[in-house]
C-alpha positions in Angstrom: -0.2 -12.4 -4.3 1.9 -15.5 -5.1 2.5 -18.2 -2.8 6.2 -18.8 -3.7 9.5 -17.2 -4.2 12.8 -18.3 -5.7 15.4 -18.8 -3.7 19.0 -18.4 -5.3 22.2 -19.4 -4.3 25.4 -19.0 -5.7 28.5 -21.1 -5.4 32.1 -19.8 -6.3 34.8 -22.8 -5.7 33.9 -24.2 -2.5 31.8 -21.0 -0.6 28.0 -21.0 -1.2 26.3 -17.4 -0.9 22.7 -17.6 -0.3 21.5 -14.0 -2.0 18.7 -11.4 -1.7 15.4 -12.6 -2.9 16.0 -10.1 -5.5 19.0 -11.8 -7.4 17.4 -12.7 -10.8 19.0 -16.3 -12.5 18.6 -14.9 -15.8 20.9 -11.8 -15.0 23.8 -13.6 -12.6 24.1 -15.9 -15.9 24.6 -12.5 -18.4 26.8 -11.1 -16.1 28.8 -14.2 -15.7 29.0 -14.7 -19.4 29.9 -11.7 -20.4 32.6 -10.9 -18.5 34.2 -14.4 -19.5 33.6 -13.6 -23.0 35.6 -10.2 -21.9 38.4 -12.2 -20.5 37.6 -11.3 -16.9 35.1 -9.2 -15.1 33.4 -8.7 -11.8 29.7 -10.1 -11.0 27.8 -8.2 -8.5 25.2 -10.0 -6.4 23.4 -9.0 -2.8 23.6 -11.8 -0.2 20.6 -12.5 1.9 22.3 -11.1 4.8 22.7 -7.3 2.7 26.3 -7.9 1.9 27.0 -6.7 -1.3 30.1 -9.1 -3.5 31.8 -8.7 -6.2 33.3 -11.8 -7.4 36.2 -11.4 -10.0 35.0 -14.2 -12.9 37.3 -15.6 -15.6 37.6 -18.4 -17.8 38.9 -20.8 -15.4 36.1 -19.6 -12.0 34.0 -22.6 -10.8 30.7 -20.9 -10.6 27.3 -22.7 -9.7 23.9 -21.1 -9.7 21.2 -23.1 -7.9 17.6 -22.3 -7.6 14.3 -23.7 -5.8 11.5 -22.4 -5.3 9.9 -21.8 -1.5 6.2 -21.8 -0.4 5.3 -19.2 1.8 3.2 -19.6 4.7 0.2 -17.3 3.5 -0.8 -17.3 7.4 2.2 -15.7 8.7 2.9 -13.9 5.1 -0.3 -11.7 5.3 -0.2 -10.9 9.3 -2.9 -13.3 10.1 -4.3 -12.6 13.5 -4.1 -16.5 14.5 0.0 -15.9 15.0 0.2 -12.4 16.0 1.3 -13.0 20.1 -1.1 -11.7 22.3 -0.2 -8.3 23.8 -0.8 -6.8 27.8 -4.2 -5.9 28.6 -5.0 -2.1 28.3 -6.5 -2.5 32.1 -4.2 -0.3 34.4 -4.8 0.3 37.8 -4.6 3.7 40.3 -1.1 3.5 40.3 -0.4 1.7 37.1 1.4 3.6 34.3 0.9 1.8 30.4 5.1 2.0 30.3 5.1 -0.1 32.7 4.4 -2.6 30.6 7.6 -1.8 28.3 
């Protein structure tokens, strides 16, 4: 299991998208060359939020892709017991129902 994952974030003019952990760099940059080398064309990213864009790109679009790259807590990533919250005791009395608890 790796420790890390890239983070991407895409800025068009002014506006900075944060996107889906699954937004490669490798393809935004193919999609964004190619359709300037088409003349014009729409690139097609997933925010981080689930939004889905699609940004028109031509010659003249002010387009920057950044990247870094996040450690992950391994304690909270793998559902170590040491941050789990604690939960109700399973001791009811006479009159106690568990929902109760709800």
């Amino acid at each position: 299991m790796s420790d890390s994952i890239e983070r991407v974030q895409l800025t068009v003019g002014h506006t900075t998208f944060p996107l889906a952990p699954l937004e490669a760099v490798k393809e935004i940059e193919a999609q964004v060359l190619g359709a300037t080398r088409a003349g014009g064309g729409f690139l097609r990213v997933t925010t981080d939020g689930g939004q889905r864009l699609s940004i028109f790109v031509a010659s003249t679009t002010s387009i920057v892709i950044t990247s870094n790259t996040v450690a992950l807590d391994s304690a909270a990533a793998d559902g170590d017991a040491s941050v789990r919250q604690s939960q109700p005791p399973d001791v009811f009395g006479e009159c106690d129902d568990p929902y109760d608890y709800l």
